[in-house]
ZADO-1210 file (C-alpha; in nm, 4 decimals, padded with zeros to 6 digits):
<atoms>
<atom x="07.6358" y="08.1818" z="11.3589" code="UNK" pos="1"/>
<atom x="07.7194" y="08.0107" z="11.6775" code="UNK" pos="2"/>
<atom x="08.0267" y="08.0239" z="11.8047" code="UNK" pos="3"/>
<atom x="08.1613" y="07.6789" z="11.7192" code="UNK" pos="4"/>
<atom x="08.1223" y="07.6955" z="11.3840" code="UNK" pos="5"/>
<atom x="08.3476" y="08.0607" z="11.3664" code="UNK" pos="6"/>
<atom x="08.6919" y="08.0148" z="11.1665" code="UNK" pos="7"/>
<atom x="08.8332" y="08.1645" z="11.4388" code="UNK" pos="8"/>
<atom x="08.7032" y="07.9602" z="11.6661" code="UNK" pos="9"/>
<atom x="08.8201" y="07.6084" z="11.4935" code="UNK" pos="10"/>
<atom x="09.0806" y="07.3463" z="11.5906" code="UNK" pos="11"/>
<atom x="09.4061" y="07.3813" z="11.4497" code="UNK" pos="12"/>
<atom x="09.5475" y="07.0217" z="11.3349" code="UNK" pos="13"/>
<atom x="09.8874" y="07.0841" z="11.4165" code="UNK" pos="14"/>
<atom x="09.9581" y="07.0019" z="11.8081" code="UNK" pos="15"/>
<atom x="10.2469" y="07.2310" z="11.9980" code="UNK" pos="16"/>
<atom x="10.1673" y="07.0055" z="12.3263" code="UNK" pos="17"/>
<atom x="10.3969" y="06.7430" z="12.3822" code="UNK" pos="18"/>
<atom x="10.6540" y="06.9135" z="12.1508" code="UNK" pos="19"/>
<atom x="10.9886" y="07.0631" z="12.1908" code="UNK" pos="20"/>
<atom x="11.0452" y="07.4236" z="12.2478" code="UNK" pos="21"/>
<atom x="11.1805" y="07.4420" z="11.8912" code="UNK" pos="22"/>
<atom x="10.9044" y="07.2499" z="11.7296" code="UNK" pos="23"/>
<atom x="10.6565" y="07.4368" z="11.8904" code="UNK" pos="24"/>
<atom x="10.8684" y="07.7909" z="11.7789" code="UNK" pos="25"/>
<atom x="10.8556" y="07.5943" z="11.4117" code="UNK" pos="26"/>
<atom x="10.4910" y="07.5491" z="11.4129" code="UNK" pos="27"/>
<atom x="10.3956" y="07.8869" z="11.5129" code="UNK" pos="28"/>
<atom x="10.6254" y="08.0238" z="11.2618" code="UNK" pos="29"/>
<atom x="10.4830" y="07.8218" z="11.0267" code="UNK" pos="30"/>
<atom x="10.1125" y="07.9500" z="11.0749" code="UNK" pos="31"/>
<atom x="10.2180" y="08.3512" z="11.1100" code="UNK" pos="32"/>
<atom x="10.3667" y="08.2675" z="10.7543" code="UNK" pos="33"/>
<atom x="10.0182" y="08.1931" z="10.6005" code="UNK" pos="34"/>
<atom x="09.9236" y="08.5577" z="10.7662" code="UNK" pos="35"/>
<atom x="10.0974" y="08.8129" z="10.4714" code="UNK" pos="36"/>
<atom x="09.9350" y="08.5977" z="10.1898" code="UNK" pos="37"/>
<atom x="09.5856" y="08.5751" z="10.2974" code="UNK" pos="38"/>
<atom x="09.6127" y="08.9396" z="10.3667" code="UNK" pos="39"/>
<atom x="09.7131" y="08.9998" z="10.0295" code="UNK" pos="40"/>
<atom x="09.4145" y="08.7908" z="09.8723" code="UNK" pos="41"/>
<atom x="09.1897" y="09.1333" z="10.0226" code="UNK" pos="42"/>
<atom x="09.3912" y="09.3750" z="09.8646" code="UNK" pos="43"/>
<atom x="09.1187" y="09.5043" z="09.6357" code="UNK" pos="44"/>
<atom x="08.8967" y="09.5492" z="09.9474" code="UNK" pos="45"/>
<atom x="09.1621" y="09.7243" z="10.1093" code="UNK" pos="46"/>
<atom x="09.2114" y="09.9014" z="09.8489" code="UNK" pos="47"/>
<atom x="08.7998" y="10.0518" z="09.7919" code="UNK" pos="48"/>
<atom x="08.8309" y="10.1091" z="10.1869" code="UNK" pos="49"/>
<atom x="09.1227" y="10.3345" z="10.1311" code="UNK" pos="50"/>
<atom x="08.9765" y="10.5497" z="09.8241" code="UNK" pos="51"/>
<atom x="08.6445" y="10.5492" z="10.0218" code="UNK" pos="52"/>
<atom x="08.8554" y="10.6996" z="10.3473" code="UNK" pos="53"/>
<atom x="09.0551" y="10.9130" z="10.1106" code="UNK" pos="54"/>
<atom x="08.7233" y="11.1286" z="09.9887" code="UNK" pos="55"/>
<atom x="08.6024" y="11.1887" z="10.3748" code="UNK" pos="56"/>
<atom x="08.9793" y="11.2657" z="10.5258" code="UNK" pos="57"/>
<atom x="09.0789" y="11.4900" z="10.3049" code="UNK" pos="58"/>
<atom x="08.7952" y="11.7108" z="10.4436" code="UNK" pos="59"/>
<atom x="09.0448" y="11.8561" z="10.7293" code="UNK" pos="60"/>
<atom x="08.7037" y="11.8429" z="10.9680" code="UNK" pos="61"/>
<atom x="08.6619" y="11.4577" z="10.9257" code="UNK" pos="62"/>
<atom x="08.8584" y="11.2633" z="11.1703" code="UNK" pos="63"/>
<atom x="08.9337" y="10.8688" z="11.1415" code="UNK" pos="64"/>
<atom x="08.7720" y="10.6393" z="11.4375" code="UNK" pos="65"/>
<atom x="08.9132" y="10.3046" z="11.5295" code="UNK" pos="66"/>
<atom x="08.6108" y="10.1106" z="11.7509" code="UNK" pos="67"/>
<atom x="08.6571" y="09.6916" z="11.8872" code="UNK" pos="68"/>
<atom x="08.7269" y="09.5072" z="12.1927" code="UNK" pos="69"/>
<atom x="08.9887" y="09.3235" z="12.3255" code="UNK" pos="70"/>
<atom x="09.3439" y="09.2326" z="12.1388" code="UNK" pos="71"/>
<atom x="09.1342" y="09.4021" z="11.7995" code="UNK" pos="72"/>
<atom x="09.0597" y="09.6853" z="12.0151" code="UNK" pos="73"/>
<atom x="09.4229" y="09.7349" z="12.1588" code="UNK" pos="74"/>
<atom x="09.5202" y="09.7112" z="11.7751" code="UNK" pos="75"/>
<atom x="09.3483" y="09.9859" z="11.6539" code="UNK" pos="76"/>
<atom x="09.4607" y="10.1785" z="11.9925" code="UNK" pos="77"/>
<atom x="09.8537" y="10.1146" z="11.8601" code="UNK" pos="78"/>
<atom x="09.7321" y="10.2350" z="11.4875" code="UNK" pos="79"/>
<atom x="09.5608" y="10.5249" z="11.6191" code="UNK" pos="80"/>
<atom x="09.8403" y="10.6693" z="11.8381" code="UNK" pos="81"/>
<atom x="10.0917" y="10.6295" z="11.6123" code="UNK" pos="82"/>
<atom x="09.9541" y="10.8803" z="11.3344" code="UNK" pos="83"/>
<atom x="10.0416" y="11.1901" z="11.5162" code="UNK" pos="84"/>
<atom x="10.3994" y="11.1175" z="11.5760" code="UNK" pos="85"/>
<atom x="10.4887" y="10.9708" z="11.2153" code="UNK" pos="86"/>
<atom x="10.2578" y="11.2257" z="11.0028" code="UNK" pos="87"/>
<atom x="10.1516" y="11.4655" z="11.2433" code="UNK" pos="88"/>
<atom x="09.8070" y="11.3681" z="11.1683" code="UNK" pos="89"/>
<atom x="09.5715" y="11.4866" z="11.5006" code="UNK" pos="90"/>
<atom x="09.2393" y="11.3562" z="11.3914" code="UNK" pos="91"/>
<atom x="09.2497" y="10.9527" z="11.4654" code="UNK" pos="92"/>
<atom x="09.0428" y="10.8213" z="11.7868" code="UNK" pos="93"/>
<atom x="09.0179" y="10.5131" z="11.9170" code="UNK" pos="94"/>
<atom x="08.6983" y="10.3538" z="12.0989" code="UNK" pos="95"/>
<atom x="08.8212" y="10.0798" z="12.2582" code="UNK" pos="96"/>
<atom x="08.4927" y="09.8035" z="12.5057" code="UNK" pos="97"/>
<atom x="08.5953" y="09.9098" z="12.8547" code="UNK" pos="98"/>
<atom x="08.7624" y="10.2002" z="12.8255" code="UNK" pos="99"/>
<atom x="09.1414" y="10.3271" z="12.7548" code="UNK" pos="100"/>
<atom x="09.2007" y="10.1017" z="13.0804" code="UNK" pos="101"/>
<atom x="09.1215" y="09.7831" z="12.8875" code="UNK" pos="102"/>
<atom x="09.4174" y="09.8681" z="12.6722" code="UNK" pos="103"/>
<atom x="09.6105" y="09.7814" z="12.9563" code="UNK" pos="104"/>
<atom x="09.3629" y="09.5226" z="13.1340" code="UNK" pos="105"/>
<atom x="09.1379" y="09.2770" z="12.9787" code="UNK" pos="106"/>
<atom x="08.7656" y="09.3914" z="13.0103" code="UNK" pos="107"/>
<atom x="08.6640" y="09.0866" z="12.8716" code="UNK" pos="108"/>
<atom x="08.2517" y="09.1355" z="12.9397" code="UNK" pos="109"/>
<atom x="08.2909" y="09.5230" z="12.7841" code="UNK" pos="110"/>
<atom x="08.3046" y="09.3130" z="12.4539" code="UNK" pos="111"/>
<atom x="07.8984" y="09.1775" z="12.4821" code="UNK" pos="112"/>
<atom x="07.7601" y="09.5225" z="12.5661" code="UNK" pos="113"/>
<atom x="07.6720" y="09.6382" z="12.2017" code="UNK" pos="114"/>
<atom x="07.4570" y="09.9634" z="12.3145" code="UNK" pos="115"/>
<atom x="07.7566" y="10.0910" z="12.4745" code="UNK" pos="116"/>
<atom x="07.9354" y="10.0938" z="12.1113" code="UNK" pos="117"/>
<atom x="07.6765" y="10.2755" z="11.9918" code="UNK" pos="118"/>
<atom x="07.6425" y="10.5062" z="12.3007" code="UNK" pos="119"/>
<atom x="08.0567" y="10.6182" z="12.2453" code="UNK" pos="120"/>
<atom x="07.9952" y="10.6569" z="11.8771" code="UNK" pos="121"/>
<atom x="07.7355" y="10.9002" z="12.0208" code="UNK" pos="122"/>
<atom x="07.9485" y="11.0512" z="12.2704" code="UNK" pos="123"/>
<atom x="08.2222" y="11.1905" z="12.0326" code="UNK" pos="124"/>
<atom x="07.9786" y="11.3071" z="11.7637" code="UNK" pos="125"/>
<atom x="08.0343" y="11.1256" z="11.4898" code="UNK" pos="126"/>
<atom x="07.9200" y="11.2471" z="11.1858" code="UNK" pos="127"/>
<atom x="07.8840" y="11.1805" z="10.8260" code="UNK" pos="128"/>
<atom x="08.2215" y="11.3482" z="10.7717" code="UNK" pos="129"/>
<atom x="08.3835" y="11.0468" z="10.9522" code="UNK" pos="130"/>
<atom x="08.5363" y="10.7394" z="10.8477" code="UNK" pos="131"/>
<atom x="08.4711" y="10.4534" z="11.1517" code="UNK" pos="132"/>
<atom x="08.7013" y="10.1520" z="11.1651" code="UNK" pos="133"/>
<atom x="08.5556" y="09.8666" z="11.3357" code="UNK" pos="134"/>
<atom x="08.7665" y="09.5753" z="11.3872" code="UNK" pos="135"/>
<atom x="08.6472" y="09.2161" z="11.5201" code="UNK" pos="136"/>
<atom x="08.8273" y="08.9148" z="11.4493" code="UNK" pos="137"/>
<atom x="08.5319" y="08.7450" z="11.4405" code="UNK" pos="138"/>
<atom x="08.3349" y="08.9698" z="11.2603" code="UNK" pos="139"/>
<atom x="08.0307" y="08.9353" z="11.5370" code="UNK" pos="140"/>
<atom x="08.1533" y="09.1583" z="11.8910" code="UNK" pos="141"/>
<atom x="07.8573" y="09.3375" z="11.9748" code="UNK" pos="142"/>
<atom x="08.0491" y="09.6095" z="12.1047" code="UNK" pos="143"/>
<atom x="08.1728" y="09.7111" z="11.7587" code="UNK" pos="144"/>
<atom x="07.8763" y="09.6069" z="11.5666" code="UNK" pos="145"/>
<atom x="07.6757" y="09.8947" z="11.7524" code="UNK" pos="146"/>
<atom x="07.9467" y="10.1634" z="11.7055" code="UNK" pos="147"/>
<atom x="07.9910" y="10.0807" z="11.3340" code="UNK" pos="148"/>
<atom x="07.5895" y="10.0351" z="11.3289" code="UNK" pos="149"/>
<atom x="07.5363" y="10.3819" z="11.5056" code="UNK" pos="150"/>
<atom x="07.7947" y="10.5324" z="11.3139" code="UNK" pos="151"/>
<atom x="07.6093" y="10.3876" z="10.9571" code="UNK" pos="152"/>
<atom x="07.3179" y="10.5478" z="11.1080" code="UNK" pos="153"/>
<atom x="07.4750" y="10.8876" z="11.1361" code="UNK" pos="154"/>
<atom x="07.6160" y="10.9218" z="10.8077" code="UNK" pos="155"/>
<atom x="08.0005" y="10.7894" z="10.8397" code="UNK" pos="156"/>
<atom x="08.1687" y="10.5948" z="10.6065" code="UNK" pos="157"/>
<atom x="08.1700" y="10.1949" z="10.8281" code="UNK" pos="158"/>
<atom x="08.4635" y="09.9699" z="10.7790" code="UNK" pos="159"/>
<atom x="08.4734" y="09.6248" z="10.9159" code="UNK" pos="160"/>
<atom x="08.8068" y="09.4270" z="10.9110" code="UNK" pos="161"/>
<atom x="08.7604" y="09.0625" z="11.0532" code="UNK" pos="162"/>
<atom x="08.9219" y="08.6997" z="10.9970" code="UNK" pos="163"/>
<atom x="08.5841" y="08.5410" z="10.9175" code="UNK" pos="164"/>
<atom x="08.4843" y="08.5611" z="10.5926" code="UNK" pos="165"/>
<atom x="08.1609" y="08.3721" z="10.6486" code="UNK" pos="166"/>
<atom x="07.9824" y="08.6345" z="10.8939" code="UNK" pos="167"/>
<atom x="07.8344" y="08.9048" z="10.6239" code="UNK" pos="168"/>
<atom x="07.6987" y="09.2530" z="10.7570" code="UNK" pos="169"/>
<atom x="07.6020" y="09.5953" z="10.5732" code="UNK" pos="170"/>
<atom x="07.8549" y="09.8306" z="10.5965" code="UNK" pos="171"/>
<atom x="07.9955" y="10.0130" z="10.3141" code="UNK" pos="172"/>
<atom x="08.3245" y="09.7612" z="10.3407" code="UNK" pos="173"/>
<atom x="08.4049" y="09.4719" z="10.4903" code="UNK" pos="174"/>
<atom x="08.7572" y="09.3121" z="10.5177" code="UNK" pos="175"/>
<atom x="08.8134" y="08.9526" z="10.6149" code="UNK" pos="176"/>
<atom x="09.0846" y="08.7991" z="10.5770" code="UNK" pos="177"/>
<atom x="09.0882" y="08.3901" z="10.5856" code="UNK" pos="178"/>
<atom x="09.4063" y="08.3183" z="10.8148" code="UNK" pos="179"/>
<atom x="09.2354" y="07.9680" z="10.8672" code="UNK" pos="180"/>
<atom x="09.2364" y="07.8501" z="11.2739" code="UNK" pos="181"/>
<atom x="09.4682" y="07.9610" z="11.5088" code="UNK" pos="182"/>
<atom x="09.7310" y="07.7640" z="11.6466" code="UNK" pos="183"/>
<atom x="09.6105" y="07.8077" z="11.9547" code="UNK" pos="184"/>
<atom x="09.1811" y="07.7286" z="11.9128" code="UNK" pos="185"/>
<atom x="09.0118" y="08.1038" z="12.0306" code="UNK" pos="186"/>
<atom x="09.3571" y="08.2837" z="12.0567" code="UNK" pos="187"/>
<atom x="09.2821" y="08.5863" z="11.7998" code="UNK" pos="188"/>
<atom x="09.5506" y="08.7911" z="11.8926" code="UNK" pos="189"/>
<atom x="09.7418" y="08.5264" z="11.7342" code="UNK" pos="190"/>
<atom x="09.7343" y="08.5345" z="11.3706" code="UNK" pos="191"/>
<atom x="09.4100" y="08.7082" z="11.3723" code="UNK" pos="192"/>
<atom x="09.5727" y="09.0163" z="11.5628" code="UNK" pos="193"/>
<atom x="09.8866" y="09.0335" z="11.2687" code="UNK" pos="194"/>
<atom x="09.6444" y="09.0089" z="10.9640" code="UNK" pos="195"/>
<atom x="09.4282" y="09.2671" z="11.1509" code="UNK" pos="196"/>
<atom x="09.7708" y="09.4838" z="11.2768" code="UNK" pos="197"/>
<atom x="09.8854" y="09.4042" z="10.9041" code="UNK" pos="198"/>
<atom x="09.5798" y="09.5597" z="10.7362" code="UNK" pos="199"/>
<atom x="09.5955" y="09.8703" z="10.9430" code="UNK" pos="200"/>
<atom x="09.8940" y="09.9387" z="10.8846" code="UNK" pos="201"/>
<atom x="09.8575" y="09.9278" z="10.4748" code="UNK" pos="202"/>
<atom x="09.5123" y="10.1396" z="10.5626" code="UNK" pos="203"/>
<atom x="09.6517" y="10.4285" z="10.7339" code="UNK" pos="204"/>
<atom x="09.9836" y="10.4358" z="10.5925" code="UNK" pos="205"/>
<atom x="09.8219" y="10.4214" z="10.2204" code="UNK" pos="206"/>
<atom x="09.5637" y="10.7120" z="10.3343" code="UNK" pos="207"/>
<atom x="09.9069" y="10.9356" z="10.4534" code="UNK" pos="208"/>
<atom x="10.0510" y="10.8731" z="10.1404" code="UNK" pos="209"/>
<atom x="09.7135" y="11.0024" z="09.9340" code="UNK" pos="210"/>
<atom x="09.7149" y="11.2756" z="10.1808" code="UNK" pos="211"/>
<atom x="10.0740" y="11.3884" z="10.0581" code="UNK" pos="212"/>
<atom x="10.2646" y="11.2796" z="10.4230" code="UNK" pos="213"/>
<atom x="10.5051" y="11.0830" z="10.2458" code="UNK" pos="214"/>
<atom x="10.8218" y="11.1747" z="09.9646" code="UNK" pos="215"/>
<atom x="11.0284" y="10.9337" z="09.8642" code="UNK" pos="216"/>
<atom x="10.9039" y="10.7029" z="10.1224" code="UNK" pos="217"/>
<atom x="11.0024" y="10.9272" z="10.3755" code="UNK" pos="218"/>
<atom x="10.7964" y="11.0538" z="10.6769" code="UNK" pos="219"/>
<atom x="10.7966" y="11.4001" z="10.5671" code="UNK" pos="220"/>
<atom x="10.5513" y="11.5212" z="10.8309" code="UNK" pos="221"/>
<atom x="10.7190" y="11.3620" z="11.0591" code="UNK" pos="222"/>
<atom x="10.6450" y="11.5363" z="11.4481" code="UNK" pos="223"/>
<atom x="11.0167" y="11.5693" z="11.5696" code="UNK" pos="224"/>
<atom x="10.9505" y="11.6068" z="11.9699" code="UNK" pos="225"/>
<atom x="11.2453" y="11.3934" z="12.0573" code="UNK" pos="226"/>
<atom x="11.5992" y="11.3638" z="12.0013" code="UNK" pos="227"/>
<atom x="11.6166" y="11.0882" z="11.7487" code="UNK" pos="228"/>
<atom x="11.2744" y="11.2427" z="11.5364" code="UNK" pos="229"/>
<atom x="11.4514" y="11.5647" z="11.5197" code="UNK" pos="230"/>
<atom x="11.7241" y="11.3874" z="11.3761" code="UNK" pos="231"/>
<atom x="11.5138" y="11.2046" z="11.1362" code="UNK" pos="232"/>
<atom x="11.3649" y="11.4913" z="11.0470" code="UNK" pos="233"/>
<atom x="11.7286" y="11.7244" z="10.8999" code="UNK" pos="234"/>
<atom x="11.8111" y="11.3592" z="10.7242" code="UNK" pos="235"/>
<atom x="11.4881" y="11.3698" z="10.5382" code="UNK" pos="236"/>
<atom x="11.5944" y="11.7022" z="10.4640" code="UNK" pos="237"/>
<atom x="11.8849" y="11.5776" z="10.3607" code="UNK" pos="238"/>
<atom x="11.8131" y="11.3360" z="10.1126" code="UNK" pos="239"/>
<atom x="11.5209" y="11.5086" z="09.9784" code="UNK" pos="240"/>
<atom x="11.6572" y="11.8580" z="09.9400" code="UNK" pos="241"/>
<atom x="12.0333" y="11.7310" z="09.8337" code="UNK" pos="242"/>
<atom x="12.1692" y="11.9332" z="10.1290" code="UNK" pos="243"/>
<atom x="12.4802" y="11.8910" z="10.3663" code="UNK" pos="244"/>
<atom x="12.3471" y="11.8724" z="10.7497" code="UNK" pos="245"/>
<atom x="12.4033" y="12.2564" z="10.8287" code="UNK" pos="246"/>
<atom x="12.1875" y="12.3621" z="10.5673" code="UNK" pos="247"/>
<atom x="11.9365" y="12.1339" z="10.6499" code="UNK" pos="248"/>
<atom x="11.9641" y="12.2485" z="11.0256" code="UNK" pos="249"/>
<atom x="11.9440" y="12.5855" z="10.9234" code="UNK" pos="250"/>
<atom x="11.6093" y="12.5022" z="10.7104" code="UNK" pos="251"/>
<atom x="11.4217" y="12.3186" z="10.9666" code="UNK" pos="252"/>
<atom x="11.5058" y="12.6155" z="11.1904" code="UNK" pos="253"/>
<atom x="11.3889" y="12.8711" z="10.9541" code="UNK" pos="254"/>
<atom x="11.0874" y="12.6589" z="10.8553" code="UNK" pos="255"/>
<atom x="10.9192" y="12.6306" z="11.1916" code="UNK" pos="256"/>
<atom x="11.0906" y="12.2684" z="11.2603" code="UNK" pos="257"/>
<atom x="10.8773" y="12.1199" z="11.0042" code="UNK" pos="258"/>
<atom x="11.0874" y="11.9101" z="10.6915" code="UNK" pos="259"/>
<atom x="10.8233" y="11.9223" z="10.4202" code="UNK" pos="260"/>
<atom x="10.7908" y="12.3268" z="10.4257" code="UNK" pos="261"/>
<atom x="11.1845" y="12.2937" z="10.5058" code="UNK" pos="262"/>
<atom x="11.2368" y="12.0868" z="10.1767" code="UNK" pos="263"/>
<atom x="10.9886" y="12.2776" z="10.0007" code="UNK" pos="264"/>
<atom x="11.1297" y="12.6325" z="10.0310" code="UNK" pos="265"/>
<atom x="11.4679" y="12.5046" z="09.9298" code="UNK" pos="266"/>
<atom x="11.3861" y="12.3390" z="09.6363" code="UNK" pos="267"/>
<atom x="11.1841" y="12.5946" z="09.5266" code="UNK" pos="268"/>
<atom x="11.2974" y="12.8427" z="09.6956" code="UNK" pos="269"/>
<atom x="11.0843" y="13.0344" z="09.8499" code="UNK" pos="270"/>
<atom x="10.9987" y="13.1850" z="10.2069" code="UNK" pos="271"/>
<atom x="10.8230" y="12.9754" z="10.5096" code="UNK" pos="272"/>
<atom x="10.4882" y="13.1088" z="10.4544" code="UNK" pos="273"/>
<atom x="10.5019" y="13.0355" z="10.0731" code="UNK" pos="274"/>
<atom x="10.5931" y="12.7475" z="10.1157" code="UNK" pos="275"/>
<atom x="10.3097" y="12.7106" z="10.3740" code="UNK" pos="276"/>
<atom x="09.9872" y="12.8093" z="10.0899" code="UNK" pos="277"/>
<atom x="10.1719" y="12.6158" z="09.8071" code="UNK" pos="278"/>
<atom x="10.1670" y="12.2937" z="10.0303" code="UNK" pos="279"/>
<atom x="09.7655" y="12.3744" z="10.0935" code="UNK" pos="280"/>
<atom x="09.7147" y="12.3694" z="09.7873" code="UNK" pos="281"/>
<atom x="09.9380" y="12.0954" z="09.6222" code="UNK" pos="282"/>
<atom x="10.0748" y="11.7699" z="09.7819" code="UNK" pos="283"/>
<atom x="10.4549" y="11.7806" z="09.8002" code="UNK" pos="284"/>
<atom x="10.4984" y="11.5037" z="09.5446" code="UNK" pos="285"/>
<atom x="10.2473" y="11.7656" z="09.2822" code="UNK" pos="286"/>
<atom x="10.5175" y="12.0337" z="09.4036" code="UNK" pos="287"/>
<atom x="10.8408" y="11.8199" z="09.3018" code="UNK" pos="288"/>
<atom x="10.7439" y="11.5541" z="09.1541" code="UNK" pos="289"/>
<atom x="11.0106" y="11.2876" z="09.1050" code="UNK" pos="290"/>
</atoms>
């Protein structure tokens, strides 16, 4: 398909130039409102993507792999990064066209060089115990075409999210949401970068809770390495052991800093390290239910 005729390529009919600051605010507004809705018209896909991902992760040797270019690229970067700290998960990379410095500068020509997907695909060994991201707004970068292609070819489990629902491929799902043209004609990290930031977000955050990072909504995996996560972490405690904040202070202490074994061995109480082989083998929600 050539590039003209891309839905993310089109003409938006609504002009900003000539506006006021306020109109112009109003129309953007306007168009990022169509975002959450055409996201949710996927939510099956998303949903067979997320069951698909669940079967590999929970293998504790598969890893999740984030591969695109530009503004999609710096997306999956921000998804990526953020799994350690908020559910202390250690096995996301991201491949992003030009290296971890075009996270920080454009690289725009990274984006044609589709061998170079397939040779970092390569490079970190994926295998088919992985689940590979790839996300394009347009659904055609070559540069993560050939690291989901490679990765198909080595076994993985190949996810493409994209805003262009006419571009069709082979991998085992595809994601595209219809956010119609941006406001401003080419500029995907417009609303093409929120429906793509939007469906990463219900991705990974859906896979943690399947994975048994989550209790009543709350991070309970949480990584506490700073002042204000260590303080999230003894009001999880808190609220899901039914504790005052001494005795959840004292629990995190005694449970290695870590409020899921810390809620665990006080709800059904027992020591650290049984409450270490009952969460191995049981989710917390299996554990406590409610």
């Amino acid at each position: 398909m050539s590039f003209e005729h891309l839905a993310t390529e089109r003409k938006n009919p609504k002009r900003m130039d000539g506006k006021s600051t306020d109109e112009i605010l109003r129309i953007i507004n306007e168009e990022d409102s169509n975002v959450p809705a055409a996201v949710g018209e996927t939510i099956d896909r998303i949903a067979g993507a997320v069951d698909a991902m669940y079967e590999r992760i929970k293998d504790e040797e598969a890893r999740l792999i984030y591969a695109g270019a530009g503004s999609s690229g710096r997306i999956g970067v921000m998804d990526a990064s953020e799994l350690k700290p908020t559910f202390n998960f250690d096995r996301a990379v991201a491949l992003i066209a030009g290296g971890m410095d075009a996270f920080f500068y454009a690289r725009e020509a990274s984006e044609d060089d589709e061998k170079k997907g397939a040779d970092d695909v390569e490079q970190i060994g994926v295998s088919s115990k992985d689940c590979v991201i790839g996300i394009s707004a347009s659904g055609r970068t070559p540069y993560t075409l050939g690291a989901l292609n490679e990765a198909k070819e080595r076994g993985a489990l190949t996810i493409l999210v994209s805003c262009n629902p006419e571009i069709k491929h082979n991998f085992d799902h595809e994601i595209a949401i219809d956010v119609g043209p941006e406001i401003l004609a080419g500029s995907t990290r417009m609303k093409s970068g929120t429906a793509e930031k939007l469906v990463l977000n219900m991705m990974s955050t859906a896979l943690m809770v399947k994975l048994g990072k989550v209790y009543r909504n709350m991070m309970v995996d949480v990584t506490p390495k700073n002042e204000k996560l260590v303080d999230r972490a003894v009001r999880i405690i808190m609220e899901c052991a039914d504790v005052d904040r001494s005795t959840a202070e004292l629990f995190f202490e005694k449970s290695g800093r870590n409020a899921k074994r810390a809620i665990v061995m006080m709800r059904k109480s027992v020591s650290k390290e049984e409450a270490e082989k009952m969460l191995r083998e049981k989710t917390i929600h299996e554990l406590l239910g409610d």
